[in-house]
C-alpha positions as CSV (number, residue, x, y, z in Angstrom):
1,X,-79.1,-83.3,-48.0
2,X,-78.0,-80.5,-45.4
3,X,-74.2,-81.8,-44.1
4,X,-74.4,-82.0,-40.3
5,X,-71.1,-81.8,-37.8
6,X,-67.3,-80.6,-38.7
7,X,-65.6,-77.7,-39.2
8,X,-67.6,-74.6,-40.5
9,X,-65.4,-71.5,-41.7
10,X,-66.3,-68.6,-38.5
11,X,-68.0,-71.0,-36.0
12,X,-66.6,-70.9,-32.3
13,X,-64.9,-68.8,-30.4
14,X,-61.9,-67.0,-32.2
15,X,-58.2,-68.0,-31.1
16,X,-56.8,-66.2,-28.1
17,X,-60.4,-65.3,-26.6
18,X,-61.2,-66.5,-23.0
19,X,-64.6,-68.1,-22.4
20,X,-67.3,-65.8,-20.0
21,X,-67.0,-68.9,-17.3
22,X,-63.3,-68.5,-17.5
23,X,-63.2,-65.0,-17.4
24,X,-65.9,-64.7,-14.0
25,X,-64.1,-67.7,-12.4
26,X,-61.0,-65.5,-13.2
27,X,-62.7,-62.0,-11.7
28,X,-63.8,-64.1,-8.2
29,X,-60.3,-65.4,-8.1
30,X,-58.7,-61.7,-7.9
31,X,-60.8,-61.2,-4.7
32,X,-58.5,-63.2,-2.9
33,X,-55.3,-62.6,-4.5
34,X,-54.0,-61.0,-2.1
35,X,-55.0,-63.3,0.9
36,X,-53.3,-65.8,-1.1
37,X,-50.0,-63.9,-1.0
38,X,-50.3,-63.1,2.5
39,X,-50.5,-66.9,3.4
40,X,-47.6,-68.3,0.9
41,X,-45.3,-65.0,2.7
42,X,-46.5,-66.5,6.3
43,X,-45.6,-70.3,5.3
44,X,-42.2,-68.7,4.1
45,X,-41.5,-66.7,7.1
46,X,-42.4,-69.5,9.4
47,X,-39.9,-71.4,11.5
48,X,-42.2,-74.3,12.8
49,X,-43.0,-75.2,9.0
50,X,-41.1,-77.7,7.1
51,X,-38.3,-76.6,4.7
52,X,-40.1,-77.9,1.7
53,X,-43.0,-76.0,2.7
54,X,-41.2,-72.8,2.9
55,X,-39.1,-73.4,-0.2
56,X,-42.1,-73.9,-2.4
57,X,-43.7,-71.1,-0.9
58,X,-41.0,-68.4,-1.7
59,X,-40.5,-70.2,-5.2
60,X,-44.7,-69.7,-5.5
61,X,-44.3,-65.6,-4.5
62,X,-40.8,-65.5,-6.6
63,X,-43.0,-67.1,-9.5
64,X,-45.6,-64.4,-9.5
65,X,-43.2,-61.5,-8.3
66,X,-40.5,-62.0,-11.6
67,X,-42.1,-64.9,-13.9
68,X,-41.0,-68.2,-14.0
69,X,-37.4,-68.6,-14.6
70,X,-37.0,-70.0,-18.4
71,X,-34.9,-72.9,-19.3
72,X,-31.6,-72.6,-21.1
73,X,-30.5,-75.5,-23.0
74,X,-26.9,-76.0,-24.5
75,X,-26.2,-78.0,-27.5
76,X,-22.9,-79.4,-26.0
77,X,-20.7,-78.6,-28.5
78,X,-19.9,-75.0,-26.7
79,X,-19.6,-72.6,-29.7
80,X,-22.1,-70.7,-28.1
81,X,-22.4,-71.4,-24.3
82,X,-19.7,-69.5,-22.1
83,X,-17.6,-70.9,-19.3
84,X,-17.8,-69.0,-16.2
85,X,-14.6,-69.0,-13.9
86,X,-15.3,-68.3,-10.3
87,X,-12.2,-68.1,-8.1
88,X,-13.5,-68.0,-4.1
89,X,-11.0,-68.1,-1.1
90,X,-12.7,-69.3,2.1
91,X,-14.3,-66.9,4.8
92,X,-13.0,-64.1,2.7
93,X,-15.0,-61.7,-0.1
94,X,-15.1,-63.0,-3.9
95,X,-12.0,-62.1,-5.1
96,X,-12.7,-62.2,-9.0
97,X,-15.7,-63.2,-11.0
98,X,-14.8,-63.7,-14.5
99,X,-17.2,-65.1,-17.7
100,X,-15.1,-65.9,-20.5
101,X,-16.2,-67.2,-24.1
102,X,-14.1,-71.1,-25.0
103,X,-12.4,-69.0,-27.6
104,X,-10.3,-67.1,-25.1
């Protein structure tokens, strides 16, 4: 009897490979790309929208200019995270910025 269904070694698309309907979806996308950009730089640039419009705007264009920021996590026992000491007087230029590792 012929076994029907599962896995069979090389069936399927191979890992990494993006579908056709992805890939046209993907090549109509690009035609308005820039459009796109143009309207997230206006939303940031204008006065009469709301803050949180403009934030997420210029976090959308800061996204795709530089890549998402990544996230740094500390273990909390600080062998390896530095302490940063930042000494600022008021209405006057940063008079010392200093990163120093807990170990002196």
């Amino acid at each position: 009897m012929a076994q029907r269904g599962g896995k069979r070694a090389g069936a399927g698309r191979k890992p990494g490979q993006v579908s056709q309907a992805k890939r046209a979806i993907s090549e109509i996308a690009k035609d308005y790309a820039q459009d796109a950009l143009d309207t997230l730089a206006s939303i940031m640039k204008n006065d009469q929208e709301t803050g949180g419009a403009r934030v997420t705007a210029a976090n959308a264009l800061l996204d795709r200019a530089f890549g998402k920021p990544v996230a740094i996590s500390m273990d909390g026992n600080g062998d390896d995270a530095p302490s940063i000491t930042v000494n600022l007087t008021m209405a006057a230029p940063v008079k010392e910025i200093r990163v120093t590792r807990p170990d002196g």
